[in-house]
N, C-alpha and C positions, 0 to 999 in steps of 0.2 A: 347824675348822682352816683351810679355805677363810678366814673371813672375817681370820682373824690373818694368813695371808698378805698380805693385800689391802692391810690396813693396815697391815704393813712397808713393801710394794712403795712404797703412797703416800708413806708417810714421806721414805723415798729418794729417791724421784721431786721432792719438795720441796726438799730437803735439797740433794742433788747441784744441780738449778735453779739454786736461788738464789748456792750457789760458781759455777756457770758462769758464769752470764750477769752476777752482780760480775766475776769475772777477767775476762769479754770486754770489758764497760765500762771495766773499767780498764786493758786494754792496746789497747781500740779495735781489736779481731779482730773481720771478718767472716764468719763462721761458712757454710760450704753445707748443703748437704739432709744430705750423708753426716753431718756435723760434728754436727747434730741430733740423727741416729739414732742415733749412737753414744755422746751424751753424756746424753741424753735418755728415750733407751729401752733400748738395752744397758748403761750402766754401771749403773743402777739397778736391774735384773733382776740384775747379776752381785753387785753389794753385796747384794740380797736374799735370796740365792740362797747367799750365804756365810754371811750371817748365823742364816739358817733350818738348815742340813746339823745340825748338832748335834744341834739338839733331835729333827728328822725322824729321823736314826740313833738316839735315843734311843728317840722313839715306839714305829718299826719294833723294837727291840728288846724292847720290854715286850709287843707282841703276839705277839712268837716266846714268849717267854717263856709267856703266858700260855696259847696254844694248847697249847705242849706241858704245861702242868701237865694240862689242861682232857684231853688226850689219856689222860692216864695217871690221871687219875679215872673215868674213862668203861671203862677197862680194867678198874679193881679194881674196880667198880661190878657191870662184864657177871662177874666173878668170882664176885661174892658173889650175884647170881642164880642164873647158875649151881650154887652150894653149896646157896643158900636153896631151902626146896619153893615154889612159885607158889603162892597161893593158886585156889583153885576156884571159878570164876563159873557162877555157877548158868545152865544152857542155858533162853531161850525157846524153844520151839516153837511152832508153826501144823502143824495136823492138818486135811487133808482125803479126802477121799476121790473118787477119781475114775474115773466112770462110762464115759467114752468121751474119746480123744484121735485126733489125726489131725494130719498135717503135709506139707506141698504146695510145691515147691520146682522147680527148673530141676534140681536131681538127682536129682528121684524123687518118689515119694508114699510117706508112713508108713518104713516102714525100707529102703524103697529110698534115701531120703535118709540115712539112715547108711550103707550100704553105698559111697552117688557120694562121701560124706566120707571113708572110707575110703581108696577108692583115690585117693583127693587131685584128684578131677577140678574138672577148671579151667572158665574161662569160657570161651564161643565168640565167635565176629568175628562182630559183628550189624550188619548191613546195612541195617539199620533205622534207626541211630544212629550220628551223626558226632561226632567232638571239634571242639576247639576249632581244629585243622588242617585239618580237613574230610574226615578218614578215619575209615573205619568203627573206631568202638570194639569191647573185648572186655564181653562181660554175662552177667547168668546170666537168659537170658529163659528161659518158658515158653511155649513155640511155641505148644501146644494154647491159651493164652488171645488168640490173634491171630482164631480161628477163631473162638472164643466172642463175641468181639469185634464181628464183623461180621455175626452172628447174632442176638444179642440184644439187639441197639441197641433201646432203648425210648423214649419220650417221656419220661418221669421222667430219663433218664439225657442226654439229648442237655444240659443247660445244665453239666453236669459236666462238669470237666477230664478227660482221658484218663488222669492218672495217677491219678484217683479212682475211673474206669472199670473200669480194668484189679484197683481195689484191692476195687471193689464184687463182679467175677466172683467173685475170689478170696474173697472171705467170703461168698457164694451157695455156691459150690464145698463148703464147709467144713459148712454148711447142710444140706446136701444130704445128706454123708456120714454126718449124724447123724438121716436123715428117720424110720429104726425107732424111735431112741431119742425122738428127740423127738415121736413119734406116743403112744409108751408115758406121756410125762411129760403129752402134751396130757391123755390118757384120767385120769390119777390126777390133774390138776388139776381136774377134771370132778366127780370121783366128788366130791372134797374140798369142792368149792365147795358142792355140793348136797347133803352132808351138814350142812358147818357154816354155808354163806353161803346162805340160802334167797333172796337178795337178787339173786344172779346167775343167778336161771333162767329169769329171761325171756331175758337176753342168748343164753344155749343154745339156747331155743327158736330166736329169731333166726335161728340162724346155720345155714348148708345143711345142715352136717356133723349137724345134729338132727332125722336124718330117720330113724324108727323108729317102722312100723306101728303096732308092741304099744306103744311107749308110749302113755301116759295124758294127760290133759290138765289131769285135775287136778294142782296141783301139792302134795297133800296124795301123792295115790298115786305119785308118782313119786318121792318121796322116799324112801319106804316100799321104794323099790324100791333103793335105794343101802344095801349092806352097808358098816358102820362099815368106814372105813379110817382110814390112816396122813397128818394133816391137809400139805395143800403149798400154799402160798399165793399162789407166784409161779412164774415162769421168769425171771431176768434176766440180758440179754444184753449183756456188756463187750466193748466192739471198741478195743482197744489199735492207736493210730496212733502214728505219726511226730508229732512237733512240726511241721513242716515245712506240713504240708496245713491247719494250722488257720486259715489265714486264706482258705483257697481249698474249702473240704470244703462241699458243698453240703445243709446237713441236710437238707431237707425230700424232695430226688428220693432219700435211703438210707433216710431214715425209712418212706417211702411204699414204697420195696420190700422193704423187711423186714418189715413190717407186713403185706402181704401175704402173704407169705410163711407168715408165722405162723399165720395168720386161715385161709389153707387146709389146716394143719394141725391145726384146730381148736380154737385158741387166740384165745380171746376177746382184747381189749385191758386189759380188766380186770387178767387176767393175766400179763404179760409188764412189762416196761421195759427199755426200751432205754437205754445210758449210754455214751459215748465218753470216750476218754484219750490224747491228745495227751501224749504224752511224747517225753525224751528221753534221750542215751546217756548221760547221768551220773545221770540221775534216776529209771532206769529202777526198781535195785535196792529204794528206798523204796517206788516206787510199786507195785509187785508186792507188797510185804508189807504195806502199806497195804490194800489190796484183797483181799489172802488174809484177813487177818486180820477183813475186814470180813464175807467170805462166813462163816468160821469162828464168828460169831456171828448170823448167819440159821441157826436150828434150823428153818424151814418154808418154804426160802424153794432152790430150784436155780439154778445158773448155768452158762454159756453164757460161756466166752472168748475170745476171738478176738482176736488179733495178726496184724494185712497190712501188709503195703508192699510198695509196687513204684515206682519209681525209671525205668522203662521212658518216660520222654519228653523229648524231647528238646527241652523249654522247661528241663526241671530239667536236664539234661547241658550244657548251655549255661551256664547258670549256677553250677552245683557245678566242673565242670571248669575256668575260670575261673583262670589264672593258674597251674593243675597240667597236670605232662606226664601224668599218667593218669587215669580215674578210670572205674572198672568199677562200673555200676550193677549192681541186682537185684530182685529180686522173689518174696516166699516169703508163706505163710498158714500157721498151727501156732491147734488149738485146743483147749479143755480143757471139758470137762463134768464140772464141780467142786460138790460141797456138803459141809455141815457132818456130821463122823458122826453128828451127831444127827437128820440125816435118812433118811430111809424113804422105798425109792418103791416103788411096786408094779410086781410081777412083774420086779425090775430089781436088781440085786447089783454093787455096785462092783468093780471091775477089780484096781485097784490103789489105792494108800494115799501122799498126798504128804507128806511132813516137810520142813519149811523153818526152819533155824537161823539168826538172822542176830546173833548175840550172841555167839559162842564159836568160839574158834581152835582150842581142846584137842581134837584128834580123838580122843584117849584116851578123854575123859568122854562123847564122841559115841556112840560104841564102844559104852561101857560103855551109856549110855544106851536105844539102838537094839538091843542083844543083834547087831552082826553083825562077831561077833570070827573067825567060821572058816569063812569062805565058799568052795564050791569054785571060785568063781569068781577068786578071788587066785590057784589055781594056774593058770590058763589063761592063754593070750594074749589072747584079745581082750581089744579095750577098753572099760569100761564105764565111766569118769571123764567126763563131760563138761563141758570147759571155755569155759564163753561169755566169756573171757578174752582180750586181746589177747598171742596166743602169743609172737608177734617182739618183746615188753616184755620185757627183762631183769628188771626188777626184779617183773614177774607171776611170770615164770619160777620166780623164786626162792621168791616166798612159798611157789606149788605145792608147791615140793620140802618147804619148809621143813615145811609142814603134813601131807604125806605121808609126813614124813620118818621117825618110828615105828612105822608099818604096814604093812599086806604091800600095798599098793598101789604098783606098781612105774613105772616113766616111760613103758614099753610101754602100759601102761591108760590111757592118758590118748586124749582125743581132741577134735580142738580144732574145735572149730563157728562158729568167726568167719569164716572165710577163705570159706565158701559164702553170706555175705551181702555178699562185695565191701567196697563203699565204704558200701552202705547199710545201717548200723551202729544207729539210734535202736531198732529195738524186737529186733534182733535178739538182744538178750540173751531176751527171753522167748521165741522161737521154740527156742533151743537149752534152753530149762528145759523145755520142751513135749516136745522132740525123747527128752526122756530115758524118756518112756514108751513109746518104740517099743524097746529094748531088749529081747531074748526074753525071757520066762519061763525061769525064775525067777530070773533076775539081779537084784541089788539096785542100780538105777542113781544112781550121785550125781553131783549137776550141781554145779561148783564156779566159784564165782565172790567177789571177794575180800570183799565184804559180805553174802553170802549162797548159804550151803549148802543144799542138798538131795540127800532123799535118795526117792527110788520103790522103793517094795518091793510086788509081788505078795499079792496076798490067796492064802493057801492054802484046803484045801474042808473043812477044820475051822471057820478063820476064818469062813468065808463061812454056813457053816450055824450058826457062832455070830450072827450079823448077821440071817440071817434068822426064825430063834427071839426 
């Protein structure tokens, strides 16, 4: 349409020319600036401009026209869906089981952090960090890692940024809170290896943690000495990052204290792998079922999750704030000790049981699916929905309702877990999917996010002595 304008205008612009400037020659008129402009550039814009109106009221009226057919197809359309029954998409699932969770925050630790969500507590004035004005910003720091900070500065850690520092406590921290469980998986990775891998027992010998009188030195008797168990081949430990740190993340000073780490917990290297995931806030969804799905087919193999950031320095608040009047960092750890139910570990019985949908809207077939049509938890207040969703989206807002909208789950259940990661947003989708296992017994917690549901439900002690028969 543009270019038919163009060449009307030119037309004109010729057209009109060549009458003027005959007339001017032939009556020997000298013509000024104005006399130009106005025969030159305004008559030919207004002959253009007269010539065009038709058709343009013409255009403009076949697209009224059409929008509104286009309106009232789209009506009878949502009608006859409406009549019509939907067809039924068959639900995937991912099923794991999860042995131990834990989640570390500026609000709290484990369901202290639901409760500081609760009462909607805000960020504080950190004194530590200036904006872009050079007043102190609001954050959700945690003081206690300020302390930890200048305690356990180590040689491995001194070539690392501070925001990687602060990120390393935080998943040492998370470490630490699993030191029973992961003493119990080091021992059945043990038993497993020298049952089925007679190839790892030198490395045992090796190591300090292999110091017993009574043992034997042959390694004929000492095998003799391991009752068949339940085979485990690994630990592997996934440390879910930000996108942001991957071009600054120092592998070798986290490698080297994790490694340690392990190794005093009598974890051979054999055993273990370490694997990072630089993600981000739109790719988080994929990448969580990506990786679920991936544990879900390790039958011998445990894992180790772990999701940190922390946003606490003020090279990144310099940079992120940048042309915004706020920007509230943060800093949170959330971790999952997950495997396939076809794993066995000794002396050790999973918690609770995760289901993650990422293929169906119908919470009817869900429902029906999962058996959790008559919970007493629907009659209560509190909230057991968790939304790693951005709640101030209208259009989140709505699908919520939308997908809620048949069930006894009321708008009171809902509880929205974005607002306690700030600005810092890349992994905090999976801290709030974490978050949903600190819910009490026996609530059935579902984490609702628009590409992927979940749902944690409690092992009962029928369950569990089915699991362990």
């Amino acid at each position: 349409m543009i270019k038919k304008i163009i060449a009307i205008f030119i037309s004109c612009f010729i057209l009109v020319g060549l009458i003027v400037i005959y007339f001017w020659r032939d009556t020997q008129f000298q013509p000024e600036s104005n006399d130009l402009i106005r025969y030159f550039v305004l008559l030919p814009l207004f002959i253009t401009a007269v010539l065009i109106s038709p058709w343009l009221i013409y255009q403009a009226y076949q697209k009224y026209k059409d929008k509104k057919q286009q309106a009232l197809a789209n009506e009878q359309g949502q009608n006859v869906d409406a009549i019509e029954p939907q067809p039924v998409q068959k639900s995937t699932w991912l099923e794991l089981n999860i042995y131990a969770s834990g989640t570390y925050s500026a609000l709290g630790e484990n369901d202290s952090t639901l409760e500081g969500i609760k009462m909607l507590a805000g960020p504080l004035l950190d004194r530590n960090l200036s904006g872009s004005h050079g007043l102190p910003v609001l954050s959700y720091r945690i003081e206690a890692l300020d302390q930890l900070l200048s305690e356990e500065s180590t040689e491995n850690m001194q070539f690392a940024t501070m925001r990687q520092q602060r990120i390393m406590l935080l998943i040492h921290h998370q470490i630490q809170q699993h030191n029973e469980l992961l003493s119990t998986i080091s021992d059945h990775l043990k038993h497993s290896s020298l049952f089925y891998e007679s190839q790892n027992l030198h490395e045992y010998r090796m190591h300090p943690a292999w110091i017993d009188p009574t043992a034997s030195s042959d390694e004929e008797t000492e095998l003799k000495q391991i009752e068949q168990v339940y085979r485990l081949d690994k630990l592997n430990l996934h440390i879910l990052l930000s996108e942001d740190v991957i071009h600054t993340w120092n592998d070798q000073s986290s490698h080297q204290s994790l490694q340690a780490i392990f190794y005093d917990l009598g974890i051979i290297p054999q055993k273990f792998h370490i694997e990072y995931h630089f993600i981000s806030r739109s790719s988080v969804d994929q990448h969580v079922m990506e990786l679920f799905d991936r544990i879900q087919k390790q039958p011998h193999e445990i894992t180790l999750i772990i999701a940190a950031d922390s946003e606490l320095d003020q090279d990144i608040i310099d940079e992120k704030s940048w042309g915004k009047s706020a920007y509230t960092p943060a800093e949170f750890v959330s971790s999952y000790c997950v495997a396939s139910p076809a794993v066995e570990i000794e002396q050790l019985q999973p918690l609770k049981t995760l289901k993650l949908v990422s293929n169906q809207n119908n919470l009817k077939q869900i429902f029906d699916e999962l058996d959790i049509h008559d919970l007493p938890q629907y009659e209560d207040e509190a909230p057991f929905v968790l939304v790693v969703e951005d709640g101030s989206d209208v259009k989140v807002v709505k699908k919520l309702e939308q997908f809620f909208a048949q069930s006894p789950v009321e708008p009171h259940h809902y509880l929205y877990c974005q607002p306690m990661a700030g600005h810092t947003q890349n992994v905090a989708k999976v801290f709030g999917l974490m978050l949903g296992a600190q819910l009490p017994d026996p609530q059935v917690a579902f984490v609702y996010s628009q590409d992927l549901k979940a749902f944690i439900q409690t092992f009962s002690d029928q369950e569990r002595v089915a699991i362990a028969d």
